[in-house]
C-alpha positions in Angstrom: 108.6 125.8 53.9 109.8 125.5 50.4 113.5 126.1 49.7 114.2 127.4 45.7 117.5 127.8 43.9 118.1 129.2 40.5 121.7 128.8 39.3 122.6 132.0 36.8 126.2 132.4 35.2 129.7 131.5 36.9 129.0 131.7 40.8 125.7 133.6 40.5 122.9 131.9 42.9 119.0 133.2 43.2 117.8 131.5 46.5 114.8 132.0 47.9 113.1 130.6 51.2 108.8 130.7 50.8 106.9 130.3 53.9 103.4 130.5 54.3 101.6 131.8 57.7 97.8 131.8 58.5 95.9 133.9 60.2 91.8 134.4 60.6 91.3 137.8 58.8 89.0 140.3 60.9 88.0 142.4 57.6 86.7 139.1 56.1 84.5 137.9 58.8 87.4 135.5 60.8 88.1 133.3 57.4 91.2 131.4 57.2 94.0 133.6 55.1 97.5 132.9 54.1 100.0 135.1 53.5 103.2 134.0 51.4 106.5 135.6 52.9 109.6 135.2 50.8 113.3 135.1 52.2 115.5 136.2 49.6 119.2 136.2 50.2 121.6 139.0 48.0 123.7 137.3 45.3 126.4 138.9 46.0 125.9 139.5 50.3 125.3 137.4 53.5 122.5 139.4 53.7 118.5 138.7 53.4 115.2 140.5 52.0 111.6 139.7 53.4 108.9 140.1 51.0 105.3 139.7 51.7 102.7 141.6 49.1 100.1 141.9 51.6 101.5 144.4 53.5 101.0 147.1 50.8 97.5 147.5 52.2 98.0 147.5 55.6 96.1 150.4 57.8 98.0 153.0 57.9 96.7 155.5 60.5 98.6 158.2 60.4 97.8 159.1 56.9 96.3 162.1 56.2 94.9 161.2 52.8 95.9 164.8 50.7 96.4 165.0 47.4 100.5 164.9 46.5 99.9 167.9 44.1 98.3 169.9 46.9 100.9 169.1 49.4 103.7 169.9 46.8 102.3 172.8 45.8 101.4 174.0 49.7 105.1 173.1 50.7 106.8 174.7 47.7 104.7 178.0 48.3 106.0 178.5 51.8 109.6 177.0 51.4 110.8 179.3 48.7 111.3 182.2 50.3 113.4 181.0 52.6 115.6 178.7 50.3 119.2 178.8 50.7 119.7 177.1 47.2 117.5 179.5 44.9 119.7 181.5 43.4 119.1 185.2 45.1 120.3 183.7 48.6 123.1 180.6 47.3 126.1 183.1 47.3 125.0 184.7 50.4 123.7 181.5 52.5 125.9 178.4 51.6 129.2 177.6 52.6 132.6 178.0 50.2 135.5 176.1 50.1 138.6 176.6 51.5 140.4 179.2 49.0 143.8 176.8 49.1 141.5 174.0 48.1 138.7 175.1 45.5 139.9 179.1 43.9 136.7 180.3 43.8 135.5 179.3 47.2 132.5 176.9 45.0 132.9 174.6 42.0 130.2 175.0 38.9 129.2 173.2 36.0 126.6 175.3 33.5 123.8 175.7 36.4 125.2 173.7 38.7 126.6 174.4 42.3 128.8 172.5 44.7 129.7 173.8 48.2 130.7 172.2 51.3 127.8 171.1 53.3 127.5 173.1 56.5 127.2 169.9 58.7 129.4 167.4 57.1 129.5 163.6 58.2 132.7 162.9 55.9 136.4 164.3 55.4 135.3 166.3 52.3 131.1 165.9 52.2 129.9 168.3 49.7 126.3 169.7 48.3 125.4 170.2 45.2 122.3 172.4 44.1 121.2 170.5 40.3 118.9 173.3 39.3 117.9 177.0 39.8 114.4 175.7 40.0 112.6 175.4 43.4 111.3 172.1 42.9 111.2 169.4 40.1 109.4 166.6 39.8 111.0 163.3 39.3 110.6 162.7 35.7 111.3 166.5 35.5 115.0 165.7 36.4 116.7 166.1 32.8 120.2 164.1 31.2 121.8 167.9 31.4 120.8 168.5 34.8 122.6 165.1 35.7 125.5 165.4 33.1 126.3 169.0 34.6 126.1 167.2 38.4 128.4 164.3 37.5 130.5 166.7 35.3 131.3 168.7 38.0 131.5 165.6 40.3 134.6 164.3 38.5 136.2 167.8 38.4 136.1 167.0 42.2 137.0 164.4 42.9 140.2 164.8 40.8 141.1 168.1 42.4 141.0 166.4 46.0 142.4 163.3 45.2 145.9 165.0 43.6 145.9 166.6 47.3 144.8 164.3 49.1 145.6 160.6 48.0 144.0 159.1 50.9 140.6 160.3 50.1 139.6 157.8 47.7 136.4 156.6 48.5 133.9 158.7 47.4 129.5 158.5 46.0 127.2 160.6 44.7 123.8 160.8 46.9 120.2 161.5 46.4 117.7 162.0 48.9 114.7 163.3 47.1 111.9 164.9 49.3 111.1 164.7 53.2 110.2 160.9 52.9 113.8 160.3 52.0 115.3 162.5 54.5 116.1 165.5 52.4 115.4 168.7 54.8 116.0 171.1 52.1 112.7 170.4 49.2 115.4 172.9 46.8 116.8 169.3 44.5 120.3 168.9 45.5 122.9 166.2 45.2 125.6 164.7 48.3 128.5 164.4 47.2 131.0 162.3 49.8 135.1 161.7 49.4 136.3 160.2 52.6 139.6 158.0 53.9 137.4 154.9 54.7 134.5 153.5 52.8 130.9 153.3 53.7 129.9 150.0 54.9 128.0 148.8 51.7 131.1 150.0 50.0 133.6 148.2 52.0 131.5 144.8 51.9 130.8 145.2 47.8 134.2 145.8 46.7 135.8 143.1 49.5 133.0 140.6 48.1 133.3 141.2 44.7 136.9 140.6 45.0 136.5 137.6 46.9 133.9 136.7 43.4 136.7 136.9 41.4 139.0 134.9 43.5 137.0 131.9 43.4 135.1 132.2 39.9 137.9 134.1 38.3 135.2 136.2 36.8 133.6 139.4 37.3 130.4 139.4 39.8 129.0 142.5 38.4 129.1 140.8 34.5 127.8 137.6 35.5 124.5 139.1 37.4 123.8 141.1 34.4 124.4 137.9 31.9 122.3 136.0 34.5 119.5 138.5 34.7 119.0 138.4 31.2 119.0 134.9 30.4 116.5 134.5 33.0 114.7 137.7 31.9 112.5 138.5 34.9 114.1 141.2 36.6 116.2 142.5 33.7 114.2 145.2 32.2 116.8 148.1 30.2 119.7 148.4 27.9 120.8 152.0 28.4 123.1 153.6 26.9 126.2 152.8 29.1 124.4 151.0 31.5 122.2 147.6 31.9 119.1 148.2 34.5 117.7 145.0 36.5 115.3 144.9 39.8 117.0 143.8 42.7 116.5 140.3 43.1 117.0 140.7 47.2 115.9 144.7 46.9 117.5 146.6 49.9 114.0 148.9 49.9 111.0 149.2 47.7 111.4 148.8 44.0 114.8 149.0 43.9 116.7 149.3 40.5 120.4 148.9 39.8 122.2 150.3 36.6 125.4 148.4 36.2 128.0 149.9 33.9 128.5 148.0 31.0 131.9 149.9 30.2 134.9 148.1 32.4 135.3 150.7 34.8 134.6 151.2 38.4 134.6 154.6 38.5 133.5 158.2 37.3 137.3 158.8 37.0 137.6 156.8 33.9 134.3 157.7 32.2 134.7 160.2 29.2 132.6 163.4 29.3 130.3 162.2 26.3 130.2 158.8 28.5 128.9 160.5 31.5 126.6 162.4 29.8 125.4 159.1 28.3 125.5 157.6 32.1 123.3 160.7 32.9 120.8 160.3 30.0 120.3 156.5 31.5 119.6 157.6 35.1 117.2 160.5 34.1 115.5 157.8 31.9 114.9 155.4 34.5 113.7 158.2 37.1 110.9 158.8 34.4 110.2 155.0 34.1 109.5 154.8 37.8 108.0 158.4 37.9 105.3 157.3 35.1 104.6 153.8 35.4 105.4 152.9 39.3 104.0 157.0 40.5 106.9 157.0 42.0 107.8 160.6 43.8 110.5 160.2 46.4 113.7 158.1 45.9 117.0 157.1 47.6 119.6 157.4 45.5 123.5 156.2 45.4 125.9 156.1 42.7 128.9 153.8 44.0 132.4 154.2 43.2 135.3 151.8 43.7 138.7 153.1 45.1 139.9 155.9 43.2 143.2 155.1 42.3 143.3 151.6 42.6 143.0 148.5 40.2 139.5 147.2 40.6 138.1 147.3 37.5 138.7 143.1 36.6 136.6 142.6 40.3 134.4 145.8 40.3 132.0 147.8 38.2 130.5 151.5 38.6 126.9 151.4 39.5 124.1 153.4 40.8 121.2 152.0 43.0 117.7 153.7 43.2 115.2 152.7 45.9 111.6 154.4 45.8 110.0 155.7 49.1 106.8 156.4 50.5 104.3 159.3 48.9 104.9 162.4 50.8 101.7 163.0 52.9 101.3 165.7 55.6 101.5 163.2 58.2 104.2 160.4 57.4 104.4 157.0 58.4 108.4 156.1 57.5 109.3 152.8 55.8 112.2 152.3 58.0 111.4 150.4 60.8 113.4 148.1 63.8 113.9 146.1 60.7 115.8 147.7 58.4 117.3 150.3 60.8 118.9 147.6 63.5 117.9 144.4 62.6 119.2 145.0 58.8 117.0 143.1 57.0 114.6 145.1 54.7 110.8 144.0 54.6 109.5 144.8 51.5 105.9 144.7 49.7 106.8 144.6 46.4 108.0 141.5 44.0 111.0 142.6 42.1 110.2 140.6 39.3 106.6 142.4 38.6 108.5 145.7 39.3 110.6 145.2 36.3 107.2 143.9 33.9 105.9 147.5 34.8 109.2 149.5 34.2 110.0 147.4 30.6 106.4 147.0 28.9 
């Protein structure tokens, strides 16, 4: 066991826990093999990542090795006649909003379309449809497409907080494709404003406060400052935003845009400076798209309390986590793990991840 610490700026630590474990390998005639595992703890979290790069070529049985073009193009064939989010069955198909709440019944913004979602899991939990096309590909999502989503998403958000002040927690959710849980293929945004946070919320912003308590600095500045005098996992300057590889990833090649503007919300973006925060996001999709073939992601823009002072403890951020290559049969990546144990495995290293996505 091998115990490494890298000190970054202000409070920020990097520590890591290496193991090795041996094993006599099967597919290479019963010879000794080691595997390095890596413990990574978040910077920020009592929480911990397992890595181990070996695992990427596992067996994987259940496989049916198809070609993601023919699935896609199999899948979007049969689903589009039944879409509720093309546009000849939206109006009849989706939900509206109460009248007393949104006048016409549905919010838009240029081609896109928010409605409630017919089986909400939040006080106000919302869908928004991002194009009139069927399906996109990942690099095919555009800065408009995502400027008219989070255009739209601050209309929102505004409306219900000046009715409803106790609805101030609120994110802006991507599942993209089956392997990240979207049922619908249509590309659509969720779009959440609730009385209590989500639980990564609620331990971010309390930690990050707790940051600033003891260091009297910002968390969110010094990781970025950190990340790029280390320059491993630091790997774009947007336009609004600085993009790093998580150094503790909560899934597989997770990226994290941190707002370099001191604000912890959409609220207090300007319309050109959400359009720029849109032009970043689409960007990175492409990077992952075209040099990690990247097709389905997680994705989760996070918010602090609308209303409330957090900006000198908290930044606006978004988090993208890649997931499996549809395939007619799927194996998840969620396992015991991650799903009630709480500690992700992961197979890639963050810091190659971000060599890839900056070359």
């Amino acid at each position: 066991m091998k115990e490494l610490l890298e000190k970054g700026v202000g409070g920020i630590e990097f520590r890591r826990v290496i193991f090795t474990s041996e094993l006599l390998n099967p597919l290479k005639n019963f010879s000794v093999e080691t595997q390095t595992i890596e413990y990574r703890k978040d910077t920020l979290l009592e929480r911990w990542t397992r890595i181990n790069t070996s695992r990427a070529s596992r067996v994987r049985q259940t496989e049916k090795k198809e070609t993601f073009k023919q699935m896609v193009n199999e899948i979007v064939k049969e689903s589009r006649e039944s879409c509720y989010f093309c546009p000849s069955s939206l109006s009849e198909k989706t939900p509206s909003f109460p009248r007393n709440l949104i006048k016409n019944g549905r919010l838009k913004y240029e081609t896109f379309i928010m409605f409630p979602n017919l089986f909400p899991y939040a006080k106000y939990h919302c869908v928004g449809v991002l194009s009139e096309e069927h399906y996109l590909d990942l690099n095919a999502i555009s800065p408009e497409l995502l400027a008219n989503c989070l255009l739209c998403c601050k209309e929102f958000f505004k409306t219900i907080i000046a009715n409803d002040p106790k609805a101030k927690y609120c994110s802006i959710n991507l599942n993209y494709l089956p392997p990240a849980g979207a049922s619908i293929l249509h590309p659509h945004i969720q779009i959440l404003q609730d009385y209590k946070p989500t639980t990564m919320l609620k331990w971010i912003v309390e930690a990050s406060w707790r940051y600033l308590q003891t260091y009297k600095r910002c968390y969110w500045s010094d990781l970025i400052e950190s990340e790029k005098m280390l320059n491993v996992r630091f790997f774009l300057k947007g336009k609004v935003t600085d993009w790093i590889t998580a150094f503790a990833p909560l899934g597989e090649k997770e990226v994290i845009g941190i707002c370099r503007l001191n604000v912890s919300d959409i609220l207090n973006l300007e319309d050109n400076e959400l359009k720029m925060f849109a032009k970043d996001i689409s960007h990175v999709l492409s990077l992952l798209h075209s040099r990690l073939n990247v097709k389905s992601i997680n994705l989760s823009i996070f918010n602090g309390p609308l209303n409330e002072n957090v900006n000198k403890a908290f930044r606006l951020h978004v988090r993208i986590i890649a997931r499996r290559e549809p395939t007619a049969l799927y194996a998840n990546d969620r396992t015991f793990m991650e799903v009630i144990q709480l500690e992700p495995v992961v197979e890639s290293l963050p810091e190659k991840v971000a060599l890839t996505l900056r070359r």
